[in-house]
C-alpha positions as a Markdown table, in Angstrom:
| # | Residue | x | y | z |
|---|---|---|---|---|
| 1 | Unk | 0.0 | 0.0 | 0.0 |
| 2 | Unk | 1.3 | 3.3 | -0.7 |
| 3 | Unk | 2.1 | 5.4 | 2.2 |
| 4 | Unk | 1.0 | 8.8 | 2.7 |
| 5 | Unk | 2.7 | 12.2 | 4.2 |
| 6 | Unk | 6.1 | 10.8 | 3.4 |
| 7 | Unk | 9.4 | 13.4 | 4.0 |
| 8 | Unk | 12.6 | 13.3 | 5.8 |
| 9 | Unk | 13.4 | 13.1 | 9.5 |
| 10 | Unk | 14.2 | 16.5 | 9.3 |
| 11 | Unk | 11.2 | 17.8 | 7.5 |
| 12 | Unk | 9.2 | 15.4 | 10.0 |
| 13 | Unk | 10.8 | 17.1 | 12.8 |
| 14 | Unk | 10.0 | 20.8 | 11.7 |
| 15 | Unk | 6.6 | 19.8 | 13.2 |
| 16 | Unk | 7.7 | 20.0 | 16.5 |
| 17 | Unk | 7.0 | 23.5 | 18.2 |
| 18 | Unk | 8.1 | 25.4 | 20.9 |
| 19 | Unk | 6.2 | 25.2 | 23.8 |
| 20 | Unk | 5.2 | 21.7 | 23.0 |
| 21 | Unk | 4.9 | 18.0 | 24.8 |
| 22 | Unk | 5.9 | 15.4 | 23.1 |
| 23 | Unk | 5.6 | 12.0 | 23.8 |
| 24 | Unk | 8.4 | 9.4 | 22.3 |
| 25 | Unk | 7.5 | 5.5 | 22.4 |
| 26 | Unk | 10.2 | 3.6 | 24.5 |
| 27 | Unk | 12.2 | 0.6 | 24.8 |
| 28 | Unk | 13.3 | -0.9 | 22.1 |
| 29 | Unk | 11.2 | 0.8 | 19.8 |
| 30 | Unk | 12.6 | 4.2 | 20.6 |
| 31 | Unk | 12.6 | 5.4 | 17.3 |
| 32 | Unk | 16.3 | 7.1 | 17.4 |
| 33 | Unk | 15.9 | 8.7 | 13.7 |
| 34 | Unk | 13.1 | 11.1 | 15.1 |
| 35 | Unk | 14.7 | 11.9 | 18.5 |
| 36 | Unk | 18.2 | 13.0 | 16.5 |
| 37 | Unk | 16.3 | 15.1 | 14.1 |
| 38 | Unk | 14.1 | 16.9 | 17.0 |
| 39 | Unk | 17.6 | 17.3 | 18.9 |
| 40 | Unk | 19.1 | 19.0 | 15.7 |
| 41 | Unk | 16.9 | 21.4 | 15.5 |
| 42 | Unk | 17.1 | 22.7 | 19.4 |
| 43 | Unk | 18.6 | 25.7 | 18.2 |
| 44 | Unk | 15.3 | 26.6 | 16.7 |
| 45 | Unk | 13.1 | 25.7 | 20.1 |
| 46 | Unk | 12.0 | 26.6 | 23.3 |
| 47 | Unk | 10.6 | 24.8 | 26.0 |
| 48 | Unk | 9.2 | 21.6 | 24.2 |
| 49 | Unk | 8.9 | 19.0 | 27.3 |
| 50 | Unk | 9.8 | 15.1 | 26.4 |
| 51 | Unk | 7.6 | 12.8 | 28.2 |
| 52 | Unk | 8.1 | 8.5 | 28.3 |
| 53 | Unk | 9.1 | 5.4 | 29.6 |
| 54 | Unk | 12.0 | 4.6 | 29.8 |
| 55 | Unk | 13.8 | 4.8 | 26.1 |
| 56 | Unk | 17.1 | 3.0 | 24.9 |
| 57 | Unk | 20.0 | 4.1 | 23.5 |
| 58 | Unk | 20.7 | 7.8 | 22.4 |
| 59 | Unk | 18.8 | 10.9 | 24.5 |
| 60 | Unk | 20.3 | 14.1 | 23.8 |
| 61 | Unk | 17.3 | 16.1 | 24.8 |
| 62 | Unk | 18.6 | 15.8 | 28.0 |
| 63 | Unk | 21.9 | 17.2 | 27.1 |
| 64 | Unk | 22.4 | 20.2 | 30.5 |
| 65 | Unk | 23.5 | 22.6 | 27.2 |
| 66 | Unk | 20.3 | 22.0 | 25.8 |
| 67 | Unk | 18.3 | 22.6 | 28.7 |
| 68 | Unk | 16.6 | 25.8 | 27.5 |
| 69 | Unk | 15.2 | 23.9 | 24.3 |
| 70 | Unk | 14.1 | 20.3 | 26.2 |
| 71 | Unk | 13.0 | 19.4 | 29.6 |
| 72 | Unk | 12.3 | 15.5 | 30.2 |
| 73 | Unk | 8.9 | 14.5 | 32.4 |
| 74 | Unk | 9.6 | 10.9 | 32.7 |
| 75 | Unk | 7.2 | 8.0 | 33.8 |
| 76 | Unk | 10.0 | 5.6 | 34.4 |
| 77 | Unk | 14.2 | 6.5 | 34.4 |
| 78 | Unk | 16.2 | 4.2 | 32.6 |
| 79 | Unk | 20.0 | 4.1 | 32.4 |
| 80 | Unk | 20.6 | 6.7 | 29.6 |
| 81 | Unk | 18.8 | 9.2 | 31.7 |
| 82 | Unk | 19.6 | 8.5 | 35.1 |
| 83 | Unk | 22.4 | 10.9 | 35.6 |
| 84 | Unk | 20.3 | 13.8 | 34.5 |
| 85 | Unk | 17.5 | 13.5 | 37.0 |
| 86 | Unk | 16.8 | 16.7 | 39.4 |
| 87 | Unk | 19.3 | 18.7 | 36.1 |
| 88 | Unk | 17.0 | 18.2 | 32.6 |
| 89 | Unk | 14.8 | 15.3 | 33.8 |
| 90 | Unk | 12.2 | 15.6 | 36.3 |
| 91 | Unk | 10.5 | 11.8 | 37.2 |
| 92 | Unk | 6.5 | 11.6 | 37.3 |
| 93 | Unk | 5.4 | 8.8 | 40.1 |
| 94 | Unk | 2.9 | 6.7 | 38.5 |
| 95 | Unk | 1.4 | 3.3 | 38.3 |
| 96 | Unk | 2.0 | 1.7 | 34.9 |
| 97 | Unk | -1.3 | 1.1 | 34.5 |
| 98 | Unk | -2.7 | 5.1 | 35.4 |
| 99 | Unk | -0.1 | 6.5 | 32.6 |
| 100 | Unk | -3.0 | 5.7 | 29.5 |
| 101 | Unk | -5.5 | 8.0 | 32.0 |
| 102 | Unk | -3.1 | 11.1 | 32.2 |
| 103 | Unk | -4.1 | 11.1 | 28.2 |
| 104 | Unk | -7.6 | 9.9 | 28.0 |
| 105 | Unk | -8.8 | 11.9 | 31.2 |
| 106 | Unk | -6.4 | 15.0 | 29.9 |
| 107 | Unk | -4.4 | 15.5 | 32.6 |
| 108 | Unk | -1.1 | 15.9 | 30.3 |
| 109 | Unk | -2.4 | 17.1 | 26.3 |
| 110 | Unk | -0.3 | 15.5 | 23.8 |
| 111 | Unk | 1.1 | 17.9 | 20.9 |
| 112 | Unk | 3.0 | 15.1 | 19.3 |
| 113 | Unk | 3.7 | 11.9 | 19.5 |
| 114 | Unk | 6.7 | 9.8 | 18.1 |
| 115 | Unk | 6.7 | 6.2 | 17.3 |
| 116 | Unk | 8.2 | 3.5 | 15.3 |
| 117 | Unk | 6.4 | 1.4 | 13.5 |
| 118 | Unk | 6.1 | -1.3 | 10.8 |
| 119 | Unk | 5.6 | -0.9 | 7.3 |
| 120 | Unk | 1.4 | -1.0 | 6.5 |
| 121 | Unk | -0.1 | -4.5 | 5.7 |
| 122 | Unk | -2.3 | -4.3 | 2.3 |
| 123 | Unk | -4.8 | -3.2 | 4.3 |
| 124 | Unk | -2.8 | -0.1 | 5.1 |
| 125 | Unk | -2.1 | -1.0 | 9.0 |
| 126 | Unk | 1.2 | -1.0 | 10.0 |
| 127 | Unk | 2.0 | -2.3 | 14.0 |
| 128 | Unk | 3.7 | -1.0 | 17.1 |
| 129 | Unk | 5.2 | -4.0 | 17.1 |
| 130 | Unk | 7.4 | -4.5 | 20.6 |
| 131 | Unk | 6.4 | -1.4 | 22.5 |
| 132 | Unk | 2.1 | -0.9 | 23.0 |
| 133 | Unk | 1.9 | -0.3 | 26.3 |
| 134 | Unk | 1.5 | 3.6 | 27.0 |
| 135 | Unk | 1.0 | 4.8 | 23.1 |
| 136 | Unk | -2.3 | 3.4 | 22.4 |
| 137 | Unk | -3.8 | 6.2 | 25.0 |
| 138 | Unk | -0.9 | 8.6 | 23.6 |
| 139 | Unk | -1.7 | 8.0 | 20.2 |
| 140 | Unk | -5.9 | 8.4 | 20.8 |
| 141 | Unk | -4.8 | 11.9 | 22.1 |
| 142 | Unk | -2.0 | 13.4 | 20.4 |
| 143 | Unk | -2.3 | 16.0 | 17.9 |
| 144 | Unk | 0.5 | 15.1 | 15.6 |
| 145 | Unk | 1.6 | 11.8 | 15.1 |
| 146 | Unk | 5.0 | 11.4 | 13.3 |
| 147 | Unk | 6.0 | 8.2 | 12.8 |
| 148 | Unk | 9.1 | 6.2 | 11.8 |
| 149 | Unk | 8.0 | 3.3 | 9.1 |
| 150 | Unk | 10.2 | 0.2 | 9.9 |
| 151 | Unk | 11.3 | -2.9 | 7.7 |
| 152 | Unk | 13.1 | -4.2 | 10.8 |
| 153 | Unk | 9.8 | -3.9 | 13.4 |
| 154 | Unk | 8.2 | -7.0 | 14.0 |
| 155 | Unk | 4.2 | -7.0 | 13.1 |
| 156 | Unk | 2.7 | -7.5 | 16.3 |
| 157 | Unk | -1.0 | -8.0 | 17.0 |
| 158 | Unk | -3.6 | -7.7 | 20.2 |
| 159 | Unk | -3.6 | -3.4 | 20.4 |
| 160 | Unk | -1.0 | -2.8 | 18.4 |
| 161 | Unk | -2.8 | -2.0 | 14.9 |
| 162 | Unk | -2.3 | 1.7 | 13.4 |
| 163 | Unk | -3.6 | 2.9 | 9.9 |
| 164 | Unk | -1.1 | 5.2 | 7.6 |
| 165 | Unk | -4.1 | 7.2 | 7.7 |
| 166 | Unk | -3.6 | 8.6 | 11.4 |
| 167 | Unk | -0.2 | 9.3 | 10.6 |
| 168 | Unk | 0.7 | 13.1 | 9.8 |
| 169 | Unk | 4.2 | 12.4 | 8.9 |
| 170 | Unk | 5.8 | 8.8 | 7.6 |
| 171 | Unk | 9.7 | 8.6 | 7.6 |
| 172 | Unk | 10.5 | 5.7 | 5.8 |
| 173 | Unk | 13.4 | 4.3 | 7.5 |
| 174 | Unk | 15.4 | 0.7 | 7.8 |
| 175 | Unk | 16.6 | 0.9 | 11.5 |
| 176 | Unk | 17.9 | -1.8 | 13.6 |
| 177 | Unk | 15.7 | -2.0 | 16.5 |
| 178 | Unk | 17.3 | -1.9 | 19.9 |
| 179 | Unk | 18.9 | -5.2 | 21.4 |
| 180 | Unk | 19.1 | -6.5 | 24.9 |
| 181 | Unk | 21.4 | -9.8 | 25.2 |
| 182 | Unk | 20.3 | -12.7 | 26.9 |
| 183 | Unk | 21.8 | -12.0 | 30.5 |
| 184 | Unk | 23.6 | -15.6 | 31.8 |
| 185 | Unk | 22.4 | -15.9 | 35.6 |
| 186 | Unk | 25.1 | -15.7 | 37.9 |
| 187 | Unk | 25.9 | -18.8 | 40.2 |
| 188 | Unk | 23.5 | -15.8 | 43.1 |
| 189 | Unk | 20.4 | -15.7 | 40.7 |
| 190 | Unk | 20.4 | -19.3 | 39.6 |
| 191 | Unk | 20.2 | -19.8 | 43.1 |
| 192 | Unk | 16.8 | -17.5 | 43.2 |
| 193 | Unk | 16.0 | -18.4 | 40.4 |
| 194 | Unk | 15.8 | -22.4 | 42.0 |
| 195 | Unk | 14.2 | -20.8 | 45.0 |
| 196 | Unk | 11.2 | -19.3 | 43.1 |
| 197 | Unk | 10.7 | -22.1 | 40.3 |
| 198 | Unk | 9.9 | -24.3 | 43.7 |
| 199 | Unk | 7.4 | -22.6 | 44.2 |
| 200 | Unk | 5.6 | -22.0 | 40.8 |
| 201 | Unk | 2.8 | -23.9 | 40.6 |
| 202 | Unk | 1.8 | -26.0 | 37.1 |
| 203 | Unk | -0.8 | -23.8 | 35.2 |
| 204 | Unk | 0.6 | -21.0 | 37.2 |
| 205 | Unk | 0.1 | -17.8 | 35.2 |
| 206 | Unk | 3.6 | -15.5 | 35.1 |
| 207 | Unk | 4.3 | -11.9 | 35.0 |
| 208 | Unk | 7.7 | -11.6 | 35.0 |
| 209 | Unk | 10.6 | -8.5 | 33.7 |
| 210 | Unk | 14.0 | -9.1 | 32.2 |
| 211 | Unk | 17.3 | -9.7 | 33.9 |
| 212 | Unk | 19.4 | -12.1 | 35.7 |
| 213 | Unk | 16.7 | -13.2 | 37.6 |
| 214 | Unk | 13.7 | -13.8 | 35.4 |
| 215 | Unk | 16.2 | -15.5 | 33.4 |
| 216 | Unk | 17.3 | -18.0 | 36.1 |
| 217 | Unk | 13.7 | -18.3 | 36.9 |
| 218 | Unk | 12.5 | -19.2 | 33.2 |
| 219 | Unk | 15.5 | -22.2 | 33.4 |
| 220 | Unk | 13.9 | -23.9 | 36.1 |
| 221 | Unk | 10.6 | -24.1 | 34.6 |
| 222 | Unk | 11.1 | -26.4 | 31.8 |
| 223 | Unk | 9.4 | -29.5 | 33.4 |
| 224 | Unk | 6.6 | -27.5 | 34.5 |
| 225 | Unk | 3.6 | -27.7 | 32.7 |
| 226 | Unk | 0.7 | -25.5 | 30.9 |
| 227 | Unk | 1.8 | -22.4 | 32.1 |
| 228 | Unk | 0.6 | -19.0 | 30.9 |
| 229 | Unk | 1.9 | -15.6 | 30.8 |
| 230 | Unk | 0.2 | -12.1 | 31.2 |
| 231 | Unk | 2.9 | -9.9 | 31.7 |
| 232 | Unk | 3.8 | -6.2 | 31.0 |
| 233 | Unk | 6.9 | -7.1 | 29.6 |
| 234 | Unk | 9.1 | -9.8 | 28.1 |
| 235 | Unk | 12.5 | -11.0 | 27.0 |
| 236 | Unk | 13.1 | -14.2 | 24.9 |
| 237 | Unk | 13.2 | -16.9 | 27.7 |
| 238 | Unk | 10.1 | -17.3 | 27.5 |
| 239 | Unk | 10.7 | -18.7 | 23.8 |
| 240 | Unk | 12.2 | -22.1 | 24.3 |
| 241 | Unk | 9.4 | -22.5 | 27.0 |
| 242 | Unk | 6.6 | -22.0 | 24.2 |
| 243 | Unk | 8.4 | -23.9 | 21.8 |
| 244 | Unk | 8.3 | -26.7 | 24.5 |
| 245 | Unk | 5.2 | -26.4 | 25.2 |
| 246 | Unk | 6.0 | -25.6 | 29.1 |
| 247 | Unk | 3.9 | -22.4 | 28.5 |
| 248 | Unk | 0.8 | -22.8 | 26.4 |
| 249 | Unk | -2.0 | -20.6 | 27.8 |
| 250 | Unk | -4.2 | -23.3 | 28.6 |
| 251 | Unk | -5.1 | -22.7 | 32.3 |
| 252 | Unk | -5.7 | -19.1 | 31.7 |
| 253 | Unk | -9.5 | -17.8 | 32.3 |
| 254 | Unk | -8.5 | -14.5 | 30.6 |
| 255 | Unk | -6.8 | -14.7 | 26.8 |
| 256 | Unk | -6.6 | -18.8 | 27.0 |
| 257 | Unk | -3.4 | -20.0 | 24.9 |
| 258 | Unk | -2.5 | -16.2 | 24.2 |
| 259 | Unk | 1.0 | -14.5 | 25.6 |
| 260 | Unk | -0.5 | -11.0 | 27.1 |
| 261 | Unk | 2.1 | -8.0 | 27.2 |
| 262 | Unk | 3.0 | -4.3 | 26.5 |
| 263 | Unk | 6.4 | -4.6 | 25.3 |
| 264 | Unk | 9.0 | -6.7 | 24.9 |
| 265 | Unk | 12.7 | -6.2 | 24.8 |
| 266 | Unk | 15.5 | -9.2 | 23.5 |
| 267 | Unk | 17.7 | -10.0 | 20.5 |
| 268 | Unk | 16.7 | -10.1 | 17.0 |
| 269 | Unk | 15.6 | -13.9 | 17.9 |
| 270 | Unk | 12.8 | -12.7 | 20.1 |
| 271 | Unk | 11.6 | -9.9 | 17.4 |
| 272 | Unk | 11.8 | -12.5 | 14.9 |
| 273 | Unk | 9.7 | -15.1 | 17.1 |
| 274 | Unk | 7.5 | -12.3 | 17.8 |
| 275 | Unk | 6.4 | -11.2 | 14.3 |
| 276 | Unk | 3.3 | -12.2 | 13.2 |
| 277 | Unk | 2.7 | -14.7 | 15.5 |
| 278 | Unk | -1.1 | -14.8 | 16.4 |
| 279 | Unk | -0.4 | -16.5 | 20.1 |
| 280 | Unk | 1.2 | -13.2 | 20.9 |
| 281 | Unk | -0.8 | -9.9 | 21.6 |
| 282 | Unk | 0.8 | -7.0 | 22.4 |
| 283 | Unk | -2.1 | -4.8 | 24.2 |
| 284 | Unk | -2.7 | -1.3 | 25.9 |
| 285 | Unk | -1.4 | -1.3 | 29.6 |
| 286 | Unk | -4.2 | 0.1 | 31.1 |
| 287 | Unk | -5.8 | -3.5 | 30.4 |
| 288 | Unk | -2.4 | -5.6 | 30.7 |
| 289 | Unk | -2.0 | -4.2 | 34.2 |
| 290 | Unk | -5.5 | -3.8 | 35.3 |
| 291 | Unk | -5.7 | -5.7 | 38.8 |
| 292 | Unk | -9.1 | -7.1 | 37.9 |
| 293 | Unk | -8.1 | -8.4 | 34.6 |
| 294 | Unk | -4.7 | -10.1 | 36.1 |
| 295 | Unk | -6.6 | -11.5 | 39.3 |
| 296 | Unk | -9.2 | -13.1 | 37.3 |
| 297 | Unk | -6.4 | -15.6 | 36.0 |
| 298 | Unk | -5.4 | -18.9 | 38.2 |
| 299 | Unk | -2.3 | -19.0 | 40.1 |
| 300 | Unk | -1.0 | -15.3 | 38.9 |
| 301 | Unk | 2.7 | -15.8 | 39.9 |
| 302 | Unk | 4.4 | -12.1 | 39.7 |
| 303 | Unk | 7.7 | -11.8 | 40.4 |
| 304 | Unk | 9.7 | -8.3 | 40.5 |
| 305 | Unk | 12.8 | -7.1 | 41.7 |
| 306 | Unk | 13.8 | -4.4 | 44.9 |
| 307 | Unk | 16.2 | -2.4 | 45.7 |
| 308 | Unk | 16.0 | -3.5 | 49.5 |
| 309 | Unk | 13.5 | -4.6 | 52.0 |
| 310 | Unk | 13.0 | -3.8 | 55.2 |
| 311 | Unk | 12.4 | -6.5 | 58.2 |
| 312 | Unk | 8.6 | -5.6 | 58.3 |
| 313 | Unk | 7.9 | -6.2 | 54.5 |
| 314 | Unk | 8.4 | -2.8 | 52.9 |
| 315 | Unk | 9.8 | -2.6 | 49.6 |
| 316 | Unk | 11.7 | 0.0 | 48.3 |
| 317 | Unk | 12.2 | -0.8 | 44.3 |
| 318 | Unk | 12.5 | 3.1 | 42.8 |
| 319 | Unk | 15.2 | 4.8 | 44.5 |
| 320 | Unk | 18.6 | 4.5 | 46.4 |
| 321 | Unk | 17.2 | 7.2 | 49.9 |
| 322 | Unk | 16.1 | 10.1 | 48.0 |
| 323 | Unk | 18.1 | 9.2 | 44.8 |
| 324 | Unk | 15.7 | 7.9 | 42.2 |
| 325 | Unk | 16.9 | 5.0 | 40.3 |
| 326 | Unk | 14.0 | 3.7 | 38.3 |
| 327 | Unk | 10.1 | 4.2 | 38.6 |
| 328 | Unk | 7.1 | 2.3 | 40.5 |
| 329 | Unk | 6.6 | 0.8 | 36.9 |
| 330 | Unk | 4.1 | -1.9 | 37.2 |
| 331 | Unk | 4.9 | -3.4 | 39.9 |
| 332 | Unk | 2.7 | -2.8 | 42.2 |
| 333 | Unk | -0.4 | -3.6 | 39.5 |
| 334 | Unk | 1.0 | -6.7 | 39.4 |
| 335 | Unk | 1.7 | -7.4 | 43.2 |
| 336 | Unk | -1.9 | -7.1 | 43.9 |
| 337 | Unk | -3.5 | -8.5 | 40.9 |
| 338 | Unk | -1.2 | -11.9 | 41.7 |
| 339 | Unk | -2.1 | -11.3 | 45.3 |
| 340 | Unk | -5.5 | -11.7 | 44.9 |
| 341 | Unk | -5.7 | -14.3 | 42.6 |
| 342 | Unk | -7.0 | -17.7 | 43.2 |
| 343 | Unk | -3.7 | -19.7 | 44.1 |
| 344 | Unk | -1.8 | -16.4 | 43.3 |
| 345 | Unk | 1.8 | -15.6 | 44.7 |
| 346 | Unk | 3.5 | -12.1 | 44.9 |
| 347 | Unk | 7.1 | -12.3 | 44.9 |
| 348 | Unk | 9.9 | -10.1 | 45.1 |
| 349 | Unk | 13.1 | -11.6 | 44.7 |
| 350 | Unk | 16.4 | -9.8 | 45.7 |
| 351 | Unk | 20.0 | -11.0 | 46.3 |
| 352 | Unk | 20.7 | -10.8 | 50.1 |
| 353 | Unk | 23.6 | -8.0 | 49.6 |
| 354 | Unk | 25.0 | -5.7 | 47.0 |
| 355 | Unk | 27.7 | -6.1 | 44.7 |
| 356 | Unk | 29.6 | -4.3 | 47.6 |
| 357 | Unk | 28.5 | -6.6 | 50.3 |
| 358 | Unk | 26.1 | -4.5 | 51.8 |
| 359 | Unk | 22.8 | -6.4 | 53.5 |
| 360 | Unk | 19.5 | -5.7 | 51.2 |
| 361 | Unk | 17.6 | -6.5 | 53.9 |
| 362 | Unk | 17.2 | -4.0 | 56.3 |
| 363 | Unk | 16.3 | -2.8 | 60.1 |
| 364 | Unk | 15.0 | 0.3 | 58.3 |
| 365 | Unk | 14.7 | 1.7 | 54.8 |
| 366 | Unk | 17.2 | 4.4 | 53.5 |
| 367 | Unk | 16.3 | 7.8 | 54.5 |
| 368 | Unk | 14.0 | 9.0 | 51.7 |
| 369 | Unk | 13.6 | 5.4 | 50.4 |
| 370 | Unk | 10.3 | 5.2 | 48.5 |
| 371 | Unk | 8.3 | 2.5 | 49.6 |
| 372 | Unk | 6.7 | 1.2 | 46.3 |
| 373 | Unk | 5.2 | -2.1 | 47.5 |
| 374 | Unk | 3.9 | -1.8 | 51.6 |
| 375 | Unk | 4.3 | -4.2 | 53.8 |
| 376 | Unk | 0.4 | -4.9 | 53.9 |
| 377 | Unk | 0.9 | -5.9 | 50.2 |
| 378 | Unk | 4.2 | -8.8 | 50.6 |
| 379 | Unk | 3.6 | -11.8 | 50.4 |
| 380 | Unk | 6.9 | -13.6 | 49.3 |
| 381 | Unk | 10.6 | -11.9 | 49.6 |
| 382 | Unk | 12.9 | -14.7 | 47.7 |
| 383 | Unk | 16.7 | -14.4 | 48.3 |
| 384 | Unk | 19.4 | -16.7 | 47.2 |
| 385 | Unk | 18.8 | -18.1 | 50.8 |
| 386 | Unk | 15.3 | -19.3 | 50.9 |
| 387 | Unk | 11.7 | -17.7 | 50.4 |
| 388 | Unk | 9.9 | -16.1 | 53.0 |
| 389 | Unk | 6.1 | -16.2 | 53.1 |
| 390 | Unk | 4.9 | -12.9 | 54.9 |
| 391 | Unk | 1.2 | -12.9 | 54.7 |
| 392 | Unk | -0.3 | -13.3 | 57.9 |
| 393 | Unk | 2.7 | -12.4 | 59.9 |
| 394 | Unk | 3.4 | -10.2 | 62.9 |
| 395 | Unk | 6.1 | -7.6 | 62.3 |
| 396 | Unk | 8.5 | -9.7 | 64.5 |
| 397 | Unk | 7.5 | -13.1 | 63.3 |
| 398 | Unk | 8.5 | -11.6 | 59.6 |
| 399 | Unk | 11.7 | -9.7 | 60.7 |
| 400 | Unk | 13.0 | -13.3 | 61.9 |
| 401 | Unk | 11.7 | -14.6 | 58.3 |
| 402 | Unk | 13.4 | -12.0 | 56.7 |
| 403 | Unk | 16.5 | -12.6 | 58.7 |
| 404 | Unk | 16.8 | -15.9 | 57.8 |
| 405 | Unk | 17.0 | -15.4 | 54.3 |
| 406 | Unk | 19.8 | -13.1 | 54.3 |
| 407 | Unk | 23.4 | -13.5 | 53.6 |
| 408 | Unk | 24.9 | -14.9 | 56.8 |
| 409 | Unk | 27.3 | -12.5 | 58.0 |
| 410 | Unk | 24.4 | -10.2 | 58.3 |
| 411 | Unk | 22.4 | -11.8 | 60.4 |
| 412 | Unk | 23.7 | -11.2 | 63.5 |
| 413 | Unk | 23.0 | -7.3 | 63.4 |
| 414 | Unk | 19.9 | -8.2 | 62.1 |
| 415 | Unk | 18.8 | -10.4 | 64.9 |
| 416 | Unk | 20.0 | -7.9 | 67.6 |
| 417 | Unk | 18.3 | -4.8 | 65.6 |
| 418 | Unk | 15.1 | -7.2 | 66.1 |
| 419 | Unk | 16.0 | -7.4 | 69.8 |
| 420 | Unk | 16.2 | -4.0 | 70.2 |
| 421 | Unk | 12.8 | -3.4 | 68.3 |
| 422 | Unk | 10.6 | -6.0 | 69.3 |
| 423 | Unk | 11.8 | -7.4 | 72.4 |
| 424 | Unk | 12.5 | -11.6 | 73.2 |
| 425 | Unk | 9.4 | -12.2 | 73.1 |
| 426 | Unk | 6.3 | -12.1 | 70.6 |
| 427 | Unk | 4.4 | -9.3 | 71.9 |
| 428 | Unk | 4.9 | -6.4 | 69.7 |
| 429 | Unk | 5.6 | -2.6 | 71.0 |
């Protein structure tokens, strides 16, 4: 099909206003060909504000020299913008699954929105192939939609689906869509990763991220059987597990035999596995992450990640004290969605101590530590030491869970901060 409104980066980027917000599709769909030409032309702007998720690769909007022509309001910090938060980025704290709202419910107008997609089908749609999650909402409400057409995007289905019609600008581009490698689990997460596969259930449903860890997890798995997956995101370890048959949908009362996601981020091999595969739907994250659409399915197993936890449950997973690091994300969505699912475990895994040595679990959270999951909402804190089950527990009764799982040489401090805190016996103060 022929496409319409076709011109240059450049020429697309001339669109872009002063005074504008712009919204830029993330993860490995960050469409870098857009982003450079909107950077090149800073001389020529003022005040234009850069919303998203957290993008990959190249970000020189946030460039301190360019300050005057971009400001960044982001939903979740990544590692390109990290260093510039509290100088050109400012973070928005937001559930995952409220981001579609600030659009629809027009908290935050839209004056243009960036994307990367695939080249239109003869039916003139082309896809958002790896990355849905917050631009279906962003693209119902923007004003402008430029968009990158891309041989090397994936054609995903589920919410994905956008006709060249919407789109007031097309740059026709072949661009190698970001890649995240495989991580190998370290001897540390194999051993959480064995932890937590013990206690997935068959016909479990997972919602799981990237990493070390989901990675160790996923190895575990493969003499499980009929699990599902409703996730917000996904790398390829889940792709030997299909092609097993380990993972096949069939337990799940919402989307049977379908993968459920927002995005996706992996090697070529996962893109390629991903593209036009109808067991694989790629949907708006207001409905991914929608607590009454994940608890609905059996045995919701989440499983997401902290920065450290406290000896009463709290889980700090967004900053370092008052440093932000990385975002509430979804985590929370899925924490209670899993939570209150029949047969449902919420799980946070962590490694007992930093790369330093430094004990993850805690008497106390870091001054200014945002608490992203409470303690009313843990359930299961997995180290490489054990899993402990929270839910139900007094404050001391999980303090001496907690303490158990972490590394040995911490203990002892733990168990005499718990002294000092709740006494030798079980009666709390």
């Amino acid at each position: 099909m022929k496409i319409p409104n076709v011109m240059s980066a450049s020429e697309a980027a001339k669109l872009i206003k002063s005074g504008n917000r712009v919204l830029i599709q993330g993860g490995s769909a960050t469409p870098q060909a857009l982003i450079k030409a909107m950077v090149a032309r800073a001389p020529e702007l003022r005040g234009v504000e850069i919303c998203h998720l957290h993008t990959e690769g190249e970000c020189g909007y946030t460039d301190p020299a360019l300050s005057e022509s971009f400001h960044t309001s982001a939903f979740f910090i990544g590692g390109n913008i990290r260093k510039m938060v509290g100088k050109t980025v400012d973070y928005i704290p937001i559930f995952l699954s409220d981001i579609p709202s600030l659009f629809r419910d027009n908290y935050m107008d839209l004056d243009v929105v960036l994307i990367n997609v695939s080249p239109p089908d003869k039916h003139g749609f082309c896809s958002l192939g790896v990355s849905v999650d917050v631009m279906v909402a962003g693209i119902e409400n923007g004003k402008t939609i430029i968009a990158q057409i891309n041989s090397k995007m994936p054609r995903t289905f589920g919410d994905a689906s956008i006709h060249v019609d919407k789109l007031d600008a097309c740059v026709v581009i072949e661009e190698e869509i970001y890649e995240m490698s495989f991580v190998l689990p370290t001897e540390k997460e194999k051993s959480i990763g064995k932890n937590i596969a013990e206690i997935i259930e068959d016909g479990a449903t997972l919602q799981m991220g990237i990493g070390g860890i989901p990675n160790a997890v996923l190895t575990f798995l493969h003499n499980h059987k009929n699990l599902g997956v409703h996730t917000e995101m996904f790398s390829e370890g889940i792709v030997d597990l299909v092609k097993k048959g380990v993972v096949n949908g069939s337990q799940k009362k919402v989307n049977p035999y379908k993968i459920i996601s927002g995005f996706a981020m992996g090697t070529r091999r996962l893109y390629d596995f991903m593209d036009d595969n109808p067991e694989i739907e790629m949907n708006d994250i207001a409905y991914v992450n929608d607590t009454s659409i994940i608890r609905q399915n059996p045995k919701v197993t989440a499983i997401n990640s902290a920065i450290e936890v406290d000896f009463t449950g709290q889980v700090c997973a967004d900053s370092i004290g008052t440093r932000m690091f990385s975002g509430v994300g979804g985590q929370m969505d899925f924490m209670r969605g899993a939570a209150l699912s029949k047969g449902g475990k919420a799980i946070i895994a962590i490694s007992a101590t930093t790369l330093k040595g430094v004990s993850k679990i805690v008497p106390e959270l870091k001054v200014g530590a945002g608490v992203v999951t409470t303690r009313a909402h843990a359930r299961f804190i997995a180290t490489e030491y054990g899993v402990a089950e929270l839910f139900g527990k007094t404050l001391k009764q999980r303090a001496e869970l907690l303490r158990d799982i972490a590394h040995p040489d911490h203990r002892a401090d733990l168990d005499k901060a718990i002294f000092e805190r709740f006494g030798s016996n079980s009666v709390m103060v």
